[in-house]
N, C-alpha and C positions, 0 to 999 in steps of 0.2 A: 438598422439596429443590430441583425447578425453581425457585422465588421466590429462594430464597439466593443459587442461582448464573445465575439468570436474564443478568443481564448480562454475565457469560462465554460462555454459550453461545450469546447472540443475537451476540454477537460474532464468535466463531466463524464464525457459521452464514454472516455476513454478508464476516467474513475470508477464508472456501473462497470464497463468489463474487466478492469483491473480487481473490485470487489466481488464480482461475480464466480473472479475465476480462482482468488484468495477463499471464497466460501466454498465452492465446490474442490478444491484439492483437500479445505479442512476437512468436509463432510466424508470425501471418498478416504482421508487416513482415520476418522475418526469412526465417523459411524459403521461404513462398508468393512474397511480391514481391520478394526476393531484397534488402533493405534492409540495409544495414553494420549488426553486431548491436549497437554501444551507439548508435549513434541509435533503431534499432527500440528499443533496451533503455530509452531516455528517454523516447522516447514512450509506450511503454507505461507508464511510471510516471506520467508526468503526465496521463495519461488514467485512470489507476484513482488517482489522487488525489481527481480531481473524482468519480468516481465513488464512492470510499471517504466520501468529506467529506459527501455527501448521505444517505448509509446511517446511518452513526456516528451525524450529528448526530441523527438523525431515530429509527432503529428502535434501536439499540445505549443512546443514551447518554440520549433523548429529551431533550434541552436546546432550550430555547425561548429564543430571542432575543427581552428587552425590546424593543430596537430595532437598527436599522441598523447604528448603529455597533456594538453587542455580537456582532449576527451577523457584520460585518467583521474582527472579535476574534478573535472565534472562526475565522473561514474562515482570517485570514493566520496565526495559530498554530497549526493544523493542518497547512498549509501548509507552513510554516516546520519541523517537525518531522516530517513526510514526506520534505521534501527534503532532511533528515540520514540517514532512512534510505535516500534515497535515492542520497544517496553512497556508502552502505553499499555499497547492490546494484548499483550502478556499476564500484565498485572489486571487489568480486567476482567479477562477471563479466570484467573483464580478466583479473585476477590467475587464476580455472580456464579460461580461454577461451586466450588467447596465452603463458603459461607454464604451467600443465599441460595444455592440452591437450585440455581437453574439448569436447564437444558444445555447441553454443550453448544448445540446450534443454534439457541436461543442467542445465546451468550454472544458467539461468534458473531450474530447479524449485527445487535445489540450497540457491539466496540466499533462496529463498520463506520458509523455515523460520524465519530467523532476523530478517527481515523484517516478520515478521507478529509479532514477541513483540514490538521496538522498538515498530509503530505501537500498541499497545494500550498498552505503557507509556506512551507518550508522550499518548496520547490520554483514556486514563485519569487521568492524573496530571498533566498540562498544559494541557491544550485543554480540554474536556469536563468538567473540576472540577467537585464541587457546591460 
């Protein structure tokens, strides 16, 4: 049964530390250094991009780059469809942040959920092809 769903659940496994680590760089710019929460909220995505893109490619999806250019393929549509979801979790966190009213980290966990389904679509079925 692991072989069938092998690549869901190294997914997974890899999407808890990808979100894990997307929440604690928010937490340490937002709440610790006291950083404005959608810049913390950017940065933390753009840093668990690069950190997502090396996982994926590598343990999740195992895709071997013939060459250069195919891994440049690969990196800027991964890229390119993170940073859709990544409007996503932008605009979410305004929208429960300064109209309803939540907790920044509230908020942060909150977008995680629905975040982490887009990138495996998109990474599955865009980036990452066989």
């Amino acid at each position: 049964m692991y072989y069938k769903y092998e690549e869901l659940i190294v997914y997974l496994v890899f999407g808890v530390l990808v979100t894990i680590f997307n929440i604690a760089v928010f937490y340490l710019l937002d709440t610790v250094l006291g950083v404005q929460y959608l810049i913390a909220n950017l940065l933390s995505i753009i840093l668990s991009i690069l950190f997502a893109f090396f996982t994926n490619k590598k343990y999740v999806f195992k895709s071997k780059s013939e060459s250069f250019q195919s891994w440049m393929k690969e990196f800027v549509l991964f890229c390119s469809f993170r940073a859709l979801s990544g409007v996503f979790d932008m605009l979410s966190m305004w929208i429960l942040v300064d109209f309803l009213t939540l907790d920044t980290n509230i908020a942060k966990i909150a977008t995680q959920f629905i975040v982490v389904v887009l990138n495996y679509f998109f990474s599955k079925f865009f980036v990452f092809k066989r």
